[in-house]
MIPA-700242 format. One record per residue (C-alpha): residue in one letter; x, y, z; residue number from 1; chain. Coordinates in nm, 2 decimals. Each point is the difference from the previous one (the first is absolute). Layout:
residu;xx;yy;zz;num;chaine
A;X;Y;Z;NUM;A;
...
//
This chain:
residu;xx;yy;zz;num;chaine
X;8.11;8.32;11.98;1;A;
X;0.16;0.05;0.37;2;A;
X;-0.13;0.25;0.20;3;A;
X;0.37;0.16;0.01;4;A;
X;0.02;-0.02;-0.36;5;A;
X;-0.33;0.18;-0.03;6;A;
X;0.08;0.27;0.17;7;A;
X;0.35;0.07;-0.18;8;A;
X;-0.19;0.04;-0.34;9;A;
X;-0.25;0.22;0.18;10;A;
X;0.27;0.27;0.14;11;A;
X;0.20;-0.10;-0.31;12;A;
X;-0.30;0.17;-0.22;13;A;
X;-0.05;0.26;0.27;14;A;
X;-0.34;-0.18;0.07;15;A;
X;-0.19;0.07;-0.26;16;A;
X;-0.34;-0.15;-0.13;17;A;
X;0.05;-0.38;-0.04;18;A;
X;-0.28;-0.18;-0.18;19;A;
X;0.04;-0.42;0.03;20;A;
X;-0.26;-0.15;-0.27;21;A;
X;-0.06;-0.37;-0.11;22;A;
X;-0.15;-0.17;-0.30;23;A;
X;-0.30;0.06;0.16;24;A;
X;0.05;0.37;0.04;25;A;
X;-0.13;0.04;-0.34;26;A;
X;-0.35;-0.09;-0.17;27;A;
X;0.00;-0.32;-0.19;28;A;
X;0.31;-0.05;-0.27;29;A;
X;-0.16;0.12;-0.37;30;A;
X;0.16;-0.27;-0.21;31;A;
X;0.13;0.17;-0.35;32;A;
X;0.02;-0.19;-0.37;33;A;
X;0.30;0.13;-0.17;34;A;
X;0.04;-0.02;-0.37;35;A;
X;0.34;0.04;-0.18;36;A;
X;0.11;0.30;-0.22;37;A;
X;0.16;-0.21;-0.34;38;A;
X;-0.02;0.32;-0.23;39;A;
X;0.22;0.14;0.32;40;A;
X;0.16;-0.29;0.14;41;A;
X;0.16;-0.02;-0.35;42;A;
X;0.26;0.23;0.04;43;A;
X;0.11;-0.16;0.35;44;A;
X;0.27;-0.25;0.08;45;A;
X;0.03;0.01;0.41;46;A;
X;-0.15;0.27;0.15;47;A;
X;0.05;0.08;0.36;48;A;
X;-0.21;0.28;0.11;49;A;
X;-0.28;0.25;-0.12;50;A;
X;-0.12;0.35;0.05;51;A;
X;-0.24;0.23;-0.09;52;A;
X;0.11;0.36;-0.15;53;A;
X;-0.16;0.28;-0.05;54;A;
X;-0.34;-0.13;0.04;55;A;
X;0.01;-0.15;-0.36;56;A;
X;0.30;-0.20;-0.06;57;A;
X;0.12;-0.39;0.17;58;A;
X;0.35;-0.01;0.05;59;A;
X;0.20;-0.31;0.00;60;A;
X;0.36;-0.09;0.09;61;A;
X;0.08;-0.27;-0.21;62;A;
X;0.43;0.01;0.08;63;A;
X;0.05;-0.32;-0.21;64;A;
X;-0.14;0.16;-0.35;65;A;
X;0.28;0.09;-0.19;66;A;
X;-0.21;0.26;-0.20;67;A;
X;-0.08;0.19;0.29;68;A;
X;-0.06;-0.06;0.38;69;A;
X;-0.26;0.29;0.07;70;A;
X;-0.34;-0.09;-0.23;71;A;
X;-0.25;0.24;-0.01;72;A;
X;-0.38;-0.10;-0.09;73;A;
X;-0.30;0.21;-0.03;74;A;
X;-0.29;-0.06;0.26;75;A;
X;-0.23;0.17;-0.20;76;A;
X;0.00;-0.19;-0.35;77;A;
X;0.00;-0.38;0.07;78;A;
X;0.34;0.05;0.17;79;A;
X;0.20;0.05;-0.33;80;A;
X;0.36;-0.01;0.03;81;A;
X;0.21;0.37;-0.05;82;A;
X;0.28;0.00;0.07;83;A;
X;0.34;-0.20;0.17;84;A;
X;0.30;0.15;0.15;85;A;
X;0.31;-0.05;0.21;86;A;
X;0.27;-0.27;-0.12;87;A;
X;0.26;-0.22;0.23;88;A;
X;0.30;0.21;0.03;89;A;
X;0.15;0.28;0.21;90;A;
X;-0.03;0.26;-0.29;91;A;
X;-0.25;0.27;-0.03;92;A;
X;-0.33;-0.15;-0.04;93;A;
X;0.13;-0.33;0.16;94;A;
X;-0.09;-0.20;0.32;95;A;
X;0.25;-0.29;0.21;96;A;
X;-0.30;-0.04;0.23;97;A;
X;-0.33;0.15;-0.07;98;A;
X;-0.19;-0.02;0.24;99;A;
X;-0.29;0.23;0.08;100;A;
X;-0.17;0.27;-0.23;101;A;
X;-0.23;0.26;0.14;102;A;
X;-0.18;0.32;-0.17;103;A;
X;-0.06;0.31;0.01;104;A;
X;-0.20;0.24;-0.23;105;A;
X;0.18;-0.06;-0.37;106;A;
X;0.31;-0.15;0.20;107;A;
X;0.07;-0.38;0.13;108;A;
X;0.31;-0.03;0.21;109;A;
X;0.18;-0.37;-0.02;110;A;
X;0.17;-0.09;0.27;111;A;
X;0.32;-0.24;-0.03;112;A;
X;0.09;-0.16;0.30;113;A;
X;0.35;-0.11;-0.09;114;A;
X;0.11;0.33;-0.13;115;A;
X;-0.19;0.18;0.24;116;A;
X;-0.17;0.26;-0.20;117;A;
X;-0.31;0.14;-0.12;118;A;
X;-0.02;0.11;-0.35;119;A;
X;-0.26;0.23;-0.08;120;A;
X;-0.18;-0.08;-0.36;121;A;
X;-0.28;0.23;-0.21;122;A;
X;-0.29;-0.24;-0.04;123;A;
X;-0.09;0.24;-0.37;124;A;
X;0.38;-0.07;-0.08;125;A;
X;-0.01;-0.39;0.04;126;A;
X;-0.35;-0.06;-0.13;127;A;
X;0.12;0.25;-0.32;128;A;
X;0.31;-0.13;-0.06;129;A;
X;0.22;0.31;0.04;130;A;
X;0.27;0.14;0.21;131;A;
X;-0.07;0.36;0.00;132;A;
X;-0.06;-0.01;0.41;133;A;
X;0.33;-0.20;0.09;134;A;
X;-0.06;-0.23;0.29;135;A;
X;0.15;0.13;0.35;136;A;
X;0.23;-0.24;0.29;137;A;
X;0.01;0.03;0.31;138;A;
X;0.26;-0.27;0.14;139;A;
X;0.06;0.01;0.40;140;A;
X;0.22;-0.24;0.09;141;A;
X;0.12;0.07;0.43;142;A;
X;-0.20;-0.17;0.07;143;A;
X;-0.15;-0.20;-0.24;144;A;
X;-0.39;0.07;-0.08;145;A;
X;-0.16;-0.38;0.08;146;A;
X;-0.35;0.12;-0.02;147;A;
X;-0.16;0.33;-0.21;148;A;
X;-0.32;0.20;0.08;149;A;
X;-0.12;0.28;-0.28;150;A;
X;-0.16;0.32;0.21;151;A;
X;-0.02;0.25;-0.25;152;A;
X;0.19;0.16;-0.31;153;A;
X;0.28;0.11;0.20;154;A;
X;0.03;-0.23;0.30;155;A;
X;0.04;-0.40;0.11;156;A;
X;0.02;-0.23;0.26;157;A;
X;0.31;-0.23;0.02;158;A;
X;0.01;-0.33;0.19;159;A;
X;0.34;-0.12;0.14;160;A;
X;0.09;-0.33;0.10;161;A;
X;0.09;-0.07;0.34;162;A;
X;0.02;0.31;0.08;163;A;
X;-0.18;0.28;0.24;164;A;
X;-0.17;0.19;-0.10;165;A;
X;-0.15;-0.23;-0.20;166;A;
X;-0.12;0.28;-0.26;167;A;
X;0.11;0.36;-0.13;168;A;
X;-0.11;0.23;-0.21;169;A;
X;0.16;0.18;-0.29;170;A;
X;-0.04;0.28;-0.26;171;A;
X;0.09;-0.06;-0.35;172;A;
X;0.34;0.16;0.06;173;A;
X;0.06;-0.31;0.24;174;A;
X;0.00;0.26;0.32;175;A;
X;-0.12;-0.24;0.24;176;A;
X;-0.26;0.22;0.20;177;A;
X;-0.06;-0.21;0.32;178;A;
X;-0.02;-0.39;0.08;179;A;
X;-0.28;-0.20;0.25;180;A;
X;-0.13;-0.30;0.12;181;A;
X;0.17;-0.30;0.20;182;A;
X;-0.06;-0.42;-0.05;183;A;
X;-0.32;-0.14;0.15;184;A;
X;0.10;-0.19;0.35;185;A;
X;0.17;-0.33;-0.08;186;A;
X;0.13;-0.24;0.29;187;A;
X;0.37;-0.08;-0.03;188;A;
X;0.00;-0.39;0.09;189;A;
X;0.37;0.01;-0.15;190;A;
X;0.16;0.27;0.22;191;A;
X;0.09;0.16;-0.30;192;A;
X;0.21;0.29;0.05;193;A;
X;-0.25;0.33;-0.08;194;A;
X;0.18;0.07;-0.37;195;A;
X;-0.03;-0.28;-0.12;196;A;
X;-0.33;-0.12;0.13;197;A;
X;-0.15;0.34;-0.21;198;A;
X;0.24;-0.14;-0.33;199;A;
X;-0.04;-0.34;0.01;200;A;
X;-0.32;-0.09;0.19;201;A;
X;-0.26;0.28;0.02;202;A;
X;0.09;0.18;-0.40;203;A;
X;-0.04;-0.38;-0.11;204;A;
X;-0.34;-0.11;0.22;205;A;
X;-0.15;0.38;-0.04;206;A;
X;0.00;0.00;-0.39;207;A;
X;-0.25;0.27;-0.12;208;A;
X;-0.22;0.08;-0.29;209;A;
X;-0.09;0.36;-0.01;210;A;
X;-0.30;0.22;-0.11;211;A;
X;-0.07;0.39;0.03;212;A;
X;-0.35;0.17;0.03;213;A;
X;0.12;0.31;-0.20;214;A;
X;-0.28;0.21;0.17;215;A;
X;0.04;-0.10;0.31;216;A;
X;0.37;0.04;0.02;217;A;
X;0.01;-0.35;0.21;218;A;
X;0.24;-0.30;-0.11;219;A;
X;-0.12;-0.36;0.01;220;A;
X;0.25;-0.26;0.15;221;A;
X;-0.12;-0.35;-0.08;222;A;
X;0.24;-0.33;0.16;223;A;
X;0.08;-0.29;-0.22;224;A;
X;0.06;-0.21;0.20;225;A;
X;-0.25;0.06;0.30;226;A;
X;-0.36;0.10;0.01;227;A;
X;0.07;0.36;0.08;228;A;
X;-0.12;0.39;-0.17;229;A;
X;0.12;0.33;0.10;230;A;
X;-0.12;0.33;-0.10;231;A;
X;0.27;0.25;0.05;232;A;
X;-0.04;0.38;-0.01;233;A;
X;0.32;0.05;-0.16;234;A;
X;0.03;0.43;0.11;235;A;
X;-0.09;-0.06;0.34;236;A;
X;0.22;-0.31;0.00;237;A;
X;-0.22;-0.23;0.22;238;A;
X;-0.22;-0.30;-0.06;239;A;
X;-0.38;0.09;0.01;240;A;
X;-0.16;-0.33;-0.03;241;A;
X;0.12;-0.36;0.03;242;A;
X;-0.21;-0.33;-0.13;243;A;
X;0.07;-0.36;0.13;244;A;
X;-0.12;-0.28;-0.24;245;A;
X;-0.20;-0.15;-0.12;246;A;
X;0.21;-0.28;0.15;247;A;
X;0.17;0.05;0.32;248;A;
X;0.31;-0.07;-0.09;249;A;
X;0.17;0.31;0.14;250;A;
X;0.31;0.02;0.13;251;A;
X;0.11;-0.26;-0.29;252;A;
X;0.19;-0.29;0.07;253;A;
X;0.39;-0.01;-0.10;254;A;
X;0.26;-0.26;-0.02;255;A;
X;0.38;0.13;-0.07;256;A;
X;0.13;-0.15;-0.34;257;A;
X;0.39;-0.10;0.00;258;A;
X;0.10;0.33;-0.14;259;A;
X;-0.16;0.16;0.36;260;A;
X;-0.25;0.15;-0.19;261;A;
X;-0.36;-0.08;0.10;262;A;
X;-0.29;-0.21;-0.20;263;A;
X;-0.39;-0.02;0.07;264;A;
X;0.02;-0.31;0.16;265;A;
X;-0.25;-0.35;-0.11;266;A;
X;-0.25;0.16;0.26;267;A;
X;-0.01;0.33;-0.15;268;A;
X;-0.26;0.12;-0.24;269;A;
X;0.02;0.27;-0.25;270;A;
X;-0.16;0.32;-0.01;271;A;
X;-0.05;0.27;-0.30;272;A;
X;0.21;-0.06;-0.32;273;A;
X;-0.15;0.27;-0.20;274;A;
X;-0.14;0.38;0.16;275;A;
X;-0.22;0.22;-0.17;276;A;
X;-0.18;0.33;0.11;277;A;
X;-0.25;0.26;-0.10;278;A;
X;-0.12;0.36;0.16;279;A;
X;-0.30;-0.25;0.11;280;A;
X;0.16;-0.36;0.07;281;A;
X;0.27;-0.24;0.10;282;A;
X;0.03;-0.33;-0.20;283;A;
X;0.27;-0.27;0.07;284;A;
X;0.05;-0.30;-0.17;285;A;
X;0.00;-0.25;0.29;286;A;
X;0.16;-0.34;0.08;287;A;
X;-0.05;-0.19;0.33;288;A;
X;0.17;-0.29;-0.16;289;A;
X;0.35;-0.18;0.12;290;A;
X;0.18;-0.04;-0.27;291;A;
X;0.26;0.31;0.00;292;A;
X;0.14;-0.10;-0.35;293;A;
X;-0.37;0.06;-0.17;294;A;
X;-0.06;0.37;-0.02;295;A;
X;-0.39;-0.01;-0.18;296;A;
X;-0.32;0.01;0.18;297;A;
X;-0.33;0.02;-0.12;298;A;
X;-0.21;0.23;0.24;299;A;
X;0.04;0.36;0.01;300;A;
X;-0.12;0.16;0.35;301;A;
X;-0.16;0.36;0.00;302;A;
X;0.01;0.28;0.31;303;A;
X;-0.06;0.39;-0.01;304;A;
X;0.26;0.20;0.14;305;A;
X;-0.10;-0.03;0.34;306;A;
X;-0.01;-0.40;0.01;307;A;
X;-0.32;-0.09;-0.05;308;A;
X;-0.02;-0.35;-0.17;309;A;
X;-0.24;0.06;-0.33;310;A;
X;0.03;-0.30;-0.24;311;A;
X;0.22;-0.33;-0.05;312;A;
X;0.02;-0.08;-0.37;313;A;
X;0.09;-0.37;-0.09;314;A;
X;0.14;-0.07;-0.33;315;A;
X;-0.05;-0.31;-0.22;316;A;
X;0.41;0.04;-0.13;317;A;
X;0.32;0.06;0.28;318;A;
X;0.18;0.31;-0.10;319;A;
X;0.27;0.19;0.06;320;A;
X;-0.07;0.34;-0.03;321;A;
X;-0.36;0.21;-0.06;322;A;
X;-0.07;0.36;-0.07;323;A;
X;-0.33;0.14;0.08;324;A;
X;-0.23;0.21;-0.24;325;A;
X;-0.27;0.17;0.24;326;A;
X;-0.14;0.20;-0.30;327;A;
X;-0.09;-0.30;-0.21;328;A;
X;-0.05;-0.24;0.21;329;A;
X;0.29;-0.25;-0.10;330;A;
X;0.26;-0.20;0.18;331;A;
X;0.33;-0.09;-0.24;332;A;
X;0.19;-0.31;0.15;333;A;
X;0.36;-0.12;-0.08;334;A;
X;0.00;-0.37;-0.02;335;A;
X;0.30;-0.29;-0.07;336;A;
X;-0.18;-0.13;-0.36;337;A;
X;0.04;0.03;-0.32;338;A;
X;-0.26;0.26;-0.06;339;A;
X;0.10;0.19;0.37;340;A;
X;-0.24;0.33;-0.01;341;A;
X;-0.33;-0.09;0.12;342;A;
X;-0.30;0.26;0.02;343;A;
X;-0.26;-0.01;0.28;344;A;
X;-0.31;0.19;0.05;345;A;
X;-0.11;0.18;0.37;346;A;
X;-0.33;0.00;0.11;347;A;
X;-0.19;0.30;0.01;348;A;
//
């Protein structure tokens, strides 16, 4: 990183704490065995991601299962399988473009990033097949939501793309209540005019996963495509902490496509394809690999909230997506096979 460049992203996050660690920042990697779920994986047909809910159920977003694109298992017994919802359609109960589901007490609120809205769904409704607490939709389309953040029962985050501020938050009578946060520095080696270097290069370079210590009231920003984490108190609208790596690979590399819009380019390594956090940790599924169009990884990296490298988990399967089970112990792992739910177990 130039020294110019540096110092952008430090008055750019109003100089905050910035933490760089390495592979070697944390103790030696604890390699994991995985063993696949068939009683579970059964039900499946191409998952994509998966959450925990509720401290006892697995969710899965499985959008190309005709039966039902939200699967709910139970952590507790063996992970038996309760319950599907959500068809392909733009009706009531349908998704174009499920793409996220978060929880929240007895509620999970799906996210569908083509019709831009958040539908909120009783979990005691789906898993006993009735309607008597009709599902609720929030749709906010100027501008598009690109990115969704679940803060409470009454209140989210939405990302935008291309746009600043980057985030806002809104009630669930869509009142937006206030927006924050900019891009992380990028050099413009294009001379891109400012609007559509924030559209076309930095929304496409600065894709984000997102996570939310519910206790803390802080938002977790995780970077696709470069080695980068940011913890965000969302009411005080500024970044608190800032960690570089493992890799230094920060700012990423870009090369413009023919369309203007920007690529990592062959140099470029990815960062964290999956986010998840706890009132204790940080986990992100990490990459440090080249090749943009393969979006698995098979070590998860650990940090408390204030940046401190704890563990590096390597896994013996790439996956796509994880959800973390403090309580018991357990790592779930999305893979690309034909039994795709994989169980591991944490150390004590």
């Amino acid at each position: 990183m130039s020294i110019q460049i540096a110092c952008n992203f430090l008055e750019e996050q109003e100089k905050r704490n910035i933490s760089n660690v390495t592979q070697e920042s944390f103790a030696s990697p604890i390699q994991l065995r995985g063993r696949y779920n068939r009683l579970a994986s059964s039900t499946l047909v191409s998952p994509s991601k998966v959450y925990l809910a509720a401290d006892t159920l697995l969710v899965i977003i499985d959008r190309h299962n005709i039966d039902g694109q939200i699967l709910l298992f139970n952590c507790q017994n063996n992970l038996q399988f309760l319950a599907k919802t959500g068809f392909s359609g733009s009706g009531p109960g349908e998704y174009l473009g499920l793409w996220d589901v978060q929880s929240y007490g007895n509620t999970l609120w799906a996210f569908d990033a083509v019709e831009s809205s958040i539908t909120l769904l009783n979990i005691d409704s789906i898993i006993n097949n009735r309607n008597y607490i009709l599902s609720q939709r929030i749709r906010i389309t100027q501008p598009k939501i690109h990115d969704f953040l679940l803060l409470d029962e009454t209140t989210f985050i939405a990302g935008y793309h291309g746009r600043e501020p980057r985030f806002s938050v809104f009630n669930l009578n869509k009142e937006r209540l206030y927006s924050f946060f900019k891009y992380p520095e990028l050099p413009n080696i294009y001379n891109i005019d400012p609007e559509n270097f924030n559209y076309n290069v930095k929304a496409n370079i600065y894709r984000v996963n997102l996570a939310h210590g519910i206790s803390r009231r802080q938002m977790v920003i995780g970077y696709v495509y470069t080695a980068l984490l940011q913890v965000v108190d969302y009411e005080k609208r500024e970044c608190v902490l800032t960690v570089q790596g493992p890799d230094n690979n920060f700012p990423p590399e870009y090369v413009l496509t023919n369309d203007g819009r920007a690529d990592l380019s062959g140099n470029g390594q990815l960062g964290y394809l999956d986010l998840k956090a706890t009132d204790n940790f940080i986990y992100g599924l990490y990459s440090g690999r080249s090749n943009i169009l393969d979006l698995r990884a098979n070590q998860i990296v650990q940090y408390d909230w204030s940046g401190k490298p704890i563990r590096r988990y390597v896994l013996d399967h790439d996956i796509y997506s994880f959800a973390i089970d403090e309580k018991n112990k357990k790592i779930y792992g999305i893979d690309a096979s034909d039994n795709p739910l994989i169980e591991y177990d944490l150390p004590e």
